[in-house]
N, C-alpha and C positions, 0 to 999 in steps of 0.2 A: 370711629367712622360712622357716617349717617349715609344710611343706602335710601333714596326716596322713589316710589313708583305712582306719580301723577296722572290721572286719567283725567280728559277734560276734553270740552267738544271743539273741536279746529274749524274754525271759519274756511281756512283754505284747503285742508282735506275733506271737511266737508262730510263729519263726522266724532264718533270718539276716538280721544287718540292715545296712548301709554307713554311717557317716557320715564327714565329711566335719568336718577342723580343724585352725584356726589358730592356731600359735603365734608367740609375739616374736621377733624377728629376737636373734641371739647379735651384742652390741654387739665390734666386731672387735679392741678393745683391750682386750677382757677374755677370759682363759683359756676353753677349754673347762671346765675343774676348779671355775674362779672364778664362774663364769654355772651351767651345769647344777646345779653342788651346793649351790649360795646356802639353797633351801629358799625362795626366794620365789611367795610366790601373788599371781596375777596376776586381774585383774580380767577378765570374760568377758561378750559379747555371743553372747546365743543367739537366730539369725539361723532365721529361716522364710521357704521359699520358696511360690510362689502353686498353683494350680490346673495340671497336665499336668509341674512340674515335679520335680525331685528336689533330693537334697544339692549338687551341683555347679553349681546354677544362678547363685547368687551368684559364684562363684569365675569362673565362664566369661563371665558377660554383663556385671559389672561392675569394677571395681578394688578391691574391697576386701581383699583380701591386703594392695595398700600402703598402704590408708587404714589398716588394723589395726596393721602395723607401724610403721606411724606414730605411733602412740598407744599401743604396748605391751601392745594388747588380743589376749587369747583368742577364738576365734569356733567357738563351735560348729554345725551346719549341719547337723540329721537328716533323711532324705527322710521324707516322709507319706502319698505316692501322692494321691488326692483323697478322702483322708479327713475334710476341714476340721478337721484338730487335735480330733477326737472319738473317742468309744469308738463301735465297732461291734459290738456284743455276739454278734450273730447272722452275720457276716460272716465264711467259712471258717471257722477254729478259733477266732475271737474277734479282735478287730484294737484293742486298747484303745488309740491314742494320745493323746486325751489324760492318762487317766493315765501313759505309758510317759514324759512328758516330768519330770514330775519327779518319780515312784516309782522311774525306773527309769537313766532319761542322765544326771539330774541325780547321783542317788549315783554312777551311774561317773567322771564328769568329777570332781566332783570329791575322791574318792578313787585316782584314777590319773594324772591330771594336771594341773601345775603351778597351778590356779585355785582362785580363792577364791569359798567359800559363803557369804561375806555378805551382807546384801541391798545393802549401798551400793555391793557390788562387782558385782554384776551388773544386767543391762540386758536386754530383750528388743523385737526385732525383725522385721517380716514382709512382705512387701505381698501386695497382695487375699487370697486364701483364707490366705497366711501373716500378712497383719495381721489379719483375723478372729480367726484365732489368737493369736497375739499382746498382742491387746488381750483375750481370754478370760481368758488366762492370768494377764495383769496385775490385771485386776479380781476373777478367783478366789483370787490368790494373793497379796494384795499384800505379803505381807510376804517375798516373795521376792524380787522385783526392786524397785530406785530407782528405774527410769524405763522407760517402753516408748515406742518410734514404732510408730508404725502407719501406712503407708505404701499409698495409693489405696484403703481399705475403712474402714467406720464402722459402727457399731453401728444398726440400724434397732431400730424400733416395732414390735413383733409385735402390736399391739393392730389394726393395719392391714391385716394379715395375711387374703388372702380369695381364692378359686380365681378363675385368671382376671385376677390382677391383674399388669398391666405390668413391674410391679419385680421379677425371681426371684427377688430375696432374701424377699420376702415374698410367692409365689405358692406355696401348695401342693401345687399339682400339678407344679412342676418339679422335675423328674426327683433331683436331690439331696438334694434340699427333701424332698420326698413319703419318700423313705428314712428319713432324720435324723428326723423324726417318727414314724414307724412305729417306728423301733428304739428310740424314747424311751419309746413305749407310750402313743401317742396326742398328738393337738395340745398339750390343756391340761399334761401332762406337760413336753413339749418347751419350750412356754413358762413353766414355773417352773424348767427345769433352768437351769445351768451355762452354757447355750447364749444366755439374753437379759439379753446385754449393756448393752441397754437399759436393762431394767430395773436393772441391781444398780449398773451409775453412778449412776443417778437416786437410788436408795437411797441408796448409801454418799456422795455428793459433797459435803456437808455433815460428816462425819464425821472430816476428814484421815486417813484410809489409807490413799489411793488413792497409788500411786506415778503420778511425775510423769509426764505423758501430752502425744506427740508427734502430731497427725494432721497426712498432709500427701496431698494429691491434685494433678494434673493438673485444670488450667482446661479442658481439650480433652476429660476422660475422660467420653463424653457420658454414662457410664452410671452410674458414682460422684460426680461431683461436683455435683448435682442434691443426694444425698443428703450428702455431705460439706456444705455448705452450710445443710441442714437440721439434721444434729446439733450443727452449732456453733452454729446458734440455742438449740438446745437446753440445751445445755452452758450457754449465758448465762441462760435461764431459769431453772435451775438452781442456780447459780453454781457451775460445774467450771470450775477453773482450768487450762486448758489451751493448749499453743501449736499453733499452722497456720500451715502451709509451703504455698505454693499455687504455680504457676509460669502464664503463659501460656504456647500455645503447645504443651504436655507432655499426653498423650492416656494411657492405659495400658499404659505400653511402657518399656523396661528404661532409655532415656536420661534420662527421669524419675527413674526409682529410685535408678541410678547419683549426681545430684544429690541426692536426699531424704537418701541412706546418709549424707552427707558433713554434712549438716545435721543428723542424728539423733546423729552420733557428735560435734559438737559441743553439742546439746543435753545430751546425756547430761554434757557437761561432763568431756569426755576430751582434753588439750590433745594438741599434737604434740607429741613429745617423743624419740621414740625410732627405730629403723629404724635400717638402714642409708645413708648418700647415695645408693649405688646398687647 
């Protein structure tokens, strides 16, 4: 296993910045000379971490290092602070995440290491504010990734959207909520941007060029799976072909995620294949 912690200054953060990445284990019966200078690109999962976390969250709360090496996968891991994978235009010197994800990590990954920019070769991954993410990115970009999970978060109706309303994904007056609109330049802005997910599945689902889409929530997560239940109605009204992973039992908490990972990197249709035994 290769654990790498890159610091480097971000144009669009607007500052230095840490990530966090996984490469393939060097198979022990092949040369250093024979493995490092092959010139093989490797297929890569760019993993998103949730709300209070950073780059290291995956690494420390779950096993994915050996699931990665298990399957020969790159994993890349940016921190976002609690920016929900958005531009912040007015925020310090400007805090653009979601463009910095693929104007800016994406050409460095991969022009500096070993992965491949194909879309069949990559994959994207996230739970709560990192699957919000996630699934943005997938349905803004589809021609980037083959398949996304999205792991404890779904796409709400912003049609539903009203002060005072129970669900913070759709109350405007919560505190994150109320920012992200004000920086969009008002509600009606916010909901035609980038940001309703909602909306551009409902559009595109019919279309095929949606890459292939993973949700998976917690039966226990009292506060997503109310809505996870509702979007897959939706999805079937629709007809989004999509899969769900559900567990009893599993609330919004890392021993959930730990299993969902394990399910999304077989969805993505990445076998075992590689690693070392031990």
């Amino acid at each position: 296993m290769s654990l790498l912690s890159y610091d480097f200054e971000s144009q669009y953060l607007k500052g230095n910045h840490e990530i966090a990445v996984i490469l393939p284990d060097k198979p022990r019966e092949l040369s250093p000379e024979e493995f490092y200078q092959s010139g093989k690109k490797y297929k890569v999962l760019w993993l998103l971490h949730g709300t209070f976390g950073d780059q290291t969250d995956w690494i420390r709360k779950t096993n994915i290092e050996r699931y990665a090496c298990e399957r020969n996968l790159a994993v890349v891991m940016p921190p976002a602070l609690n920016s929900n994978y958005s531009n912040w235009e007015h925020c310090m010197m400007g805090y653009s995440m979601y463009d910095y994800l693929t104007k800016e990590l994406m050409p460095l990954i991969y022009g500096w290491f070993p992965v491949s920019s194909r879309r069949e070769d990559n994959f994207i991954a996230g739970l709560s504010m990192g699957g919000r993410g996630a699934v943005k990115y997938a349905v803004n970009f589809p021609e980037r990734f083959e398949a996304a999970a999205v792991l404890s978060a779904v796409p709400v109706d912003f049609s539903y959207m009203s002060p005072g309303n129970p669900c913070a994904f759709l109350n405007p007056d919560e505190p994150r909520l109320k920012a992200a609109i004000a920086n969009a330049g008002g509600l009606e802005a916010y909901v035609n941007s980038e940001e309703n997910v909602w909306r551009l599945i409902t559009e595109k689902a019919d279309k095929n060029v949606l890459p292939r889409l993973l949700f998976a929530c917690g039966e226990e997560d009292k506060l997503l799976y109310p809505n996870f239940l509702a979007f897959k109605a939706h999805c079937h009204t629709i007809g989004l072909k999509a899969e769900w992973f559900s567990l009893a039992g599993y609330g919004h908490e890392w021993s959930f995620w730990d299993r969902a990972i394990q399910k999304a990197l077989d969805f993505f249709g990445l076998p075992k294949a590689g690693g070392n035994p031990f």
